[in-house]
C-alpha positions as a Markdown table, in Angstrom:
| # | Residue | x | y | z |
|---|---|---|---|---|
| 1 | Unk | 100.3 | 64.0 | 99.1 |
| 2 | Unk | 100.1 | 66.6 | 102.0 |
| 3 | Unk | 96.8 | 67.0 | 104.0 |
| 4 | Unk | 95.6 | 69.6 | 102.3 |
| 5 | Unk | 95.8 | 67.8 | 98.8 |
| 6 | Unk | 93.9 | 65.1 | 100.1 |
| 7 | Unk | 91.2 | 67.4 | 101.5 |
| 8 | Unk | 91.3 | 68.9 | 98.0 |
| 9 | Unk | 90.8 | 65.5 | 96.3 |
| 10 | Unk | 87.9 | 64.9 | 98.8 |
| 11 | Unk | 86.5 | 67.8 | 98.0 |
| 12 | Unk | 86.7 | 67.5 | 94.3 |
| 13 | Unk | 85.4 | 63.7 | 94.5 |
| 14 | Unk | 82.1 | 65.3 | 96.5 |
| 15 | Unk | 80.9 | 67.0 | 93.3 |
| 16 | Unk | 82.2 | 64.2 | 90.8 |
| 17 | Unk | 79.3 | 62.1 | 89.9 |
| 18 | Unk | 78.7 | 58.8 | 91.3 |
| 19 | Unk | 79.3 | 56.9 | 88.2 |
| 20 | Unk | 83.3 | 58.5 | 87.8 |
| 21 | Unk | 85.3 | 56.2 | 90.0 |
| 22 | Unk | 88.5 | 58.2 | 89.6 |
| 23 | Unk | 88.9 | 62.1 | 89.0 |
| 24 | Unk | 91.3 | 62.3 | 85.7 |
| 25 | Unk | 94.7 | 63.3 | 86.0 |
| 26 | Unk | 93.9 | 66.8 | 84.5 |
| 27 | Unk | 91.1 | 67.5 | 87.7 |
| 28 | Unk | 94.0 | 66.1 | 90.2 |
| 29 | Unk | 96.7 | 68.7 | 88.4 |
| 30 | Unk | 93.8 | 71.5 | 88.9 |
| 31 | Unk | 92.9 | 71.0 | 92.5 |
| 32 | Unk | 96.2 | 70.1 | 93.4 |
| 33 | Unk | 96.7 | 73.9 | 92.3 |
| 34 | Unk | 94.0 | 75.6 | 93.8 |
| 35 | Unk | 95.3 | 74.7 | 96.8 |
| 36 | Unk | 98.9 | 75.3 | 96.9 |
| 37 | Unk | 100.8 | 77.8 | 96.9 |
| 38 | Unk | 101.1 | 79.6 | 93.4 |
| 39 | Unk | 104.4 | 79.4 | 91.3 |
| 40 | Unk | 104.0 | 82.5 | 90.3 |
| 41 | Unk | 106.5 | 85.1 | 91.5 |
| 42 | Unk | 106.1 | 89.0 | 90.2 |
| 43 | Unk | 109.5 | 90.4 | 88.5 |
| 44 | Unk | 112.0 | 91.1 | 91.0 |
| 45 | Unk | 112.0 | 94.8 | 89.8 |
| 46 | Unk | 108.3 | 94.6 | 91.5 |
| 47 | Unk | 108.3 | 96.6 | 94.9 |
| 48 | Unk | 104.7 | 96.1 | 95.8 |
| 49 | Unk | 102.8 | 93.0 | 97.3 |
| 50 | Unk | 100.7 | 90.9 | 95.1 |
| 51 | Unk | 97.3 | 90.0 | 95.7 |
| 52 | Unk | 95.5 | 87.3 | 93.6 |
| 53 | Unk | 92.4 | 86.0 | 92.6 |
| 54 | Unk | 89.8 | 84.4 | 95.8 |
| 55 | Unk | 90.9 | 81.0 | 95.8 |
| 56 | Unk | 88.0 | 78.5 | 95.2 |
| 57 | Unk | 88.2 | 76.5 | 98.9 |
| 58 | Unk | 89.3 | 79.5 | 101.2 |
| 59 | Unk | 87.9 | 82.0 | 99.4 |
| 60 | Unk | 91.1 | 84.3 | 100.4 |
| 61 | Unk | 93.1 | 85.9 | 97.7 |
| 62 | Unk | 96.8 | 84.9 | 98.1 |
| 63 | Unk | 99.2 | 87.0 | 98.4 |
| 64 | Unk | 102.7 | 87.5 | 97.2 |
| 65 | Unk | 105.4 | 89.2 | 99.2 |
| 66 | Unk | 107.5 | 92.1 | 98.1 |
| 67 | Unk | 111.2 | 91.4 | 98.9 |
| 68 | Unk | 113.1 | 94.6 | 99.6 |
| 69 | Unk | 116.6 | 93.6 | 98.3 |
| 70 | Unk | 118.3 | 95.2 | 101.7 |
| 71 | Unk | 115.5 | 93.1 | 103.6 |
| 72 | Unk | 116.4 | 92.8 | 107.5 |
| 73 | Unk | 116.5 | 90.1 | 109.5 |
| 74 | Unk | 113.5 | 92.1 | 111.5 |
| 75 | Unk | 111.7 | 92.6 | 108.2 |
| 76 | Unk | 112.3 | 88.8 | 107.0 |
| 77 | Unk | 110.9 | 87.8 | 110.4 |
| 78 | Unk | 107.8 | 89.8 | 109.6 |
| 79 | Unk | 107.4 | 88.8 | 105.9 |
| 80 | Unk | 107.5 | 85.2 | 107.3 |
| 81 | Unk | 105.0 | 85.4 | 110.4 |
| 82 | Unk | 102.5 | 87.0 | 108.1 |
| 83 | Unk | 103.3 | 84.5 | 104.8 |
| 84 | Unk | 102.8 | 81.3 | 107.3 |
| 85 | Unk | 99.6 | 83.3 | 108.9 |
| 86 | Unk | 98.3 | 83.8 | 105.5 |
| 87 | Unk | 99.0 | 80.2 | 104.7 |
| 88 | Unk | 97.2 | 78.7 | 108.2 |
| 89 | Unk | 94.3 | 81.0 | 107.6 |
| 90 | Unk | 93.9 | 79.4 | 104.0 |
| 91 | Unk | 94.3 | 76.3 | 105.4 |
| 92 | Unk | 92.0 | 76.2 | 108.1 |
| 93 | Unk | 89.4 | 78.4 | 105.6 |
| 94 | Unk | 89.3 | 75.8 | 102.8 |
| 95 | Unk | 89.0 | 72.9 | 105.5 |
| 96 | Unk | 86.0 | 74.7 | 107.2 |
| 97 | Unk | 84.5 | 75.3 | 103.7 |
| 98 | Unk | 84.9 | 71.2 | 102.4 |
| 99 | Unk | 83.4 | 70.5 | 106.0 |
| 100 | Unk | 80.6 | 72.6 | 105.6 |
| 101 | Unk | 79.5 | 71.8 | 102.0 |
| 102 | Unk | 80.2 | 68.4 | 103.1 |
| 103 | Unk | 77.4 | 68.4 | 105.7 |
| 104 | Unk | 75.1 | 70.5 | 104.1 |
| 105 | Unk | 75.0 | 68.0 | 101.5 |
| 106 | Unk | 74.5 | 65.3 | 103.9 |
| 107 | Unk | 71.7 | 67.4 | 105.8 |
| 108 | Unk | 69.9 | 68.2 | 102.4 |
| 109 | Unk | 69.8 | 65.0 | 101.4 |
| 110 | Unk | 68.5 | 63.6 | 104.8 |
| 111 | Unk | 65.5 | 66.1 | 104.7 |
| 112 | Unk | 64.2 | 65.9 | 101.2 |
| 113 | Unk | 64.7 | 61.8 | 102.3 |
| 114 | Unk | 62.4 | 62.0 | 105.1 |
| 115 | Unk | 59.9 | 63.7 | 102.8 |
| 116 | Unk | 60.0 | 61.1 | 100.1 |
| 117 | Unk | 61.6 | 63.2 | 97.5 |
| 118 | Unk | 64.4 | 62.6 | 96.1 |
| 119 | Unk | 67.5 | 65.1 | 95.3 |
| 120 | Unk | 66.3 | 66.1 | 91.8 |
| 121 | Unk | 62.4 | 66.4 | 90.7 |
| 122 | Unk | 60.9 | 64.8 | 87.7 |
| 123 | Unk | 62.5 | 67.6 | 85.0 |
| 124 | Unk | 65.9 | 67.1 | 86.8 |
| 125 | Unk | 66.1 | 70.2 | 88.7 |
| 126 | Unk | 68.0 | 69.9 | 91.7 |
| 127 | Unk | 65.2 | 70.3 | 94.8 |
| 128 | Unk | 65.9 | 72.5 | 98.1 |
| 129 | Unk | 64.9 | 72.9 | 101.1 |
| 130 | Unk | 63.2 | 76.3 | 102.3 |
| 131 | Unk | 65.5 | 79.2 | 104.2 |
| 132 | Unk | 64.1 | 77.8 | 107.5 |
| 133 | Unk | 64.5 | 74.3 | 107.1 |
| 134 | Unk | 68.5 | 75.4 | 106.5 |
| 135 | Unk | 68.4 | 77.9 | 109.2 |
| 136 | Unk | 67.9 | 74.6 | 111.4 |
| 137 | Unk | 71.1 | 73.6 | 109.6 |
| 138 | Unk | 73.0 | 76.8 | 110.1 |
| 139 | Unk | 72.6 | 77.3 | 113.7 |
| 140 | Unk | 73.4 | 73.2 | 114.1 |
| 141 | Unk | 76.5 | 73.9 | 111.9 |
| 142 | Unk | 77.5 | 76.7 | 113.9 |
| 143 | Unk | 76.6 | 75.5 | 117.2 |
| 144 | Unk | 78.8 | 72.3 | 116.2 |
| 145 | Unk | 81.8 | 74.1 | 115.2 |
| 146 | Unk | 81.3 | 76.8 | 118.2 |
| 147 | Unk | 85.1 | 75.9 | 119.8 |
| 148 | Unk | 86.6 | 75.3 | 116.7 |
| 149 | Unk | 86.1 | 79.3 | 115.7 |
| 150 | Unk | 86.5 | 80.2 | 119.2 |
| 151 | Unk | 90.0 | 78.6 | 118.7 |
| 152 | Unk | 90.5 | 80.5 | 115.2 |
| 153 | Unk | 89.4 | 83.9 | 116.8 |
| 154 | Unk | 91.8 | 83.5 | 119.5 |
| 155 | Unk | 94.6 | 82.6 | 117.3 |
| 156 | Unk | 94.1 | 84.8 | 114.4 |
| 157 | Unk | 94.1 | 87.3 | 117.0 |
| 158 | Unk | 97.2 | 86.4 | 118.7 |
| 159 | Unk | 98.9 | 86.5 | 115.9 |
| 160 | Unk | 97.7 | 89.4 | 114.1 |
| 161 | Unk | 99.1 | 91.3 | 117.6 |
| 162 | Unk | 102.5 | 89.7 | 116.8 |
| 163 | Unk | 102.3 | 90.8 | 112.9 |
| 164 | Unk | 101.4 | 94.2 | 114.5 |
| 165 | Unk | 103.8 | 94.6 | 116.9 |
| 166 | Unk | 106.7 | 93.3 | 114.2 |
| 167 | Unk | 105.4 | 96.4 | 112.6 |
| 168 | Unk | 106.2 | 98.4 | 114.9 |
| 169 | Unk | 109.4 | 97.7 | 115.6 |
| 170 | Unk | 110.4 | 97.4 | 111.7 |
| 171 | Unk | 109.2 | 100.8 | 111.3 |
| 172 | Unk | 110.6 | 102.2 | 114.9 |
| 173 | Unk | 113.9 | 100.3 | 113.5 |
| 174 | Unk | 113.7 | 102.1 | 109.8 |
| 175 | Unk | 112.9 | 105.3 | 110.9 |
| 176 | Unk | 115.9 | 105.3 | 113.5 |
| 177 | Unk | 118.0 | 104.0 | 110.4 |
| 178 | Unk | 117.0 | 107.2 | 108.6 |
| 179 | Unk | 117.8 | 109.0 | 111.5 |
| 180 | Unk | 121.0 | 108.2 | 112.3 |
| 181 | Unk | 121.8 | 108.0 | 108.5 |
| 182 | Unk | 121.1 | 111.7 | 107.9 |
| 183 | Unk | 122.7 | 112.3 | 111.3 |
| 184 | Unk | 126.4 | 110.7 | 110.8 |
| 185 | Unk | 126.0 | 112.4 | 107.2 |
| 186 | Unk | 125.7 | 116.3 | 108.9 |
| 187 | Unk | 128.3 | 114.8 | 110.6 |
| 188 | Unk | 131.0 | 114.1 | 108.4 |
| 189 | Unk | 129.8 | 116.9 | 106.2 |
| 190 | Unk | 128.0 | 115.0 | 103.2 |
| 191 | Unk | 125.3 | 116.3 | 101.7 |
| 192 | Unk | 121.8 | 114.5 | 102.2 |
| 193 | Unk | 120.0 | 113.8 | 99.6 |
């Protein structure tokens, strides 16, 4: 199992209740899912990227890469950076999600504890805390996790100037193509079309 499928199990066993030891085979098969990659590829005729539904962890939509049959290596490069982007962003998202529902859990629990409730009242409705008893939560949360985002802002950054800058020079590299296409074509005399 890779990392991220165990997170995924973790996560899944955090809402089974207490009395399932072991999530069934069907629940594995269904997280295991949510948090790779689809198998799903659009026909090859397709010439347009594909953007799915949010996905339940990250809450990012996936998306599926168009690949231009004359794809260059420039191009591939490109697809690539912004595919394993897409996938590290995902990543790190549904982590930072289990984490927080995780401790907000924990720090719900804890409260209602300390006032001698317990998590559900007497007609089984799950209790909460008011907006500035989790505001105490939020900004501890936040405050917690302060170098872990400032980590994430620099690299999403850093690499969203790469994917930009590949762009660039894909599109400074097709345009020249055309260019110089239409140019040898004067050239020897054949119409453009």
């Amino acid at each position: 199992l890779t990392e991220l499928q165990v997170t995924c199990m973790q996560h899944l066993l955090l809402y089974l209740p207490r009395s399932v030891r072991a999530p069934s085979p069907a629940r594995l098969h269904a997280c295991r899912c949510s948090c790779t990659r689809s198998a799903y590829r659009p026909e090859p005729s397709s010439t347009h990227d594909w953007v799915g539904p949010p996905n339940p962890l990250s809450n990012l939509r996936p998306i599926v890469y168009h690949i231009p049959e004359n794809e260059t290596e420039l191009e591939k490069r490109l697809r690539n950076l912004r595919q394993e982007t897409e996938d590290w962003n995902h990543n790190f998202w549904a982590k930072q999600n289990i984490t927080f529902s995780k401790e907000k859990e924990a720090f719900i629990i804890s409260q209602l504890k300390a006032k001698g409730l317990t998590l559900r009242d007497e007609d089984g409705r799950r209790r909460s805390l008011s907006s500035e008893e989790m505001a105490m939560f939020y900004k501890n949360f936040l405050d917690k996790n302060r170098l872990r985002h400032a980590n994430y802002n620099k690299e999403w950054y850093r690499r969203n100037f790469t994917i930009t800058l590949l762009m660039a020079r894909v599109t400074l590299n097709s345009v020249w193509r055309t260019v110089s296409e239409r140019h040898s074509s004067k050239k020897n005399g054949t119409p453009t079309s």
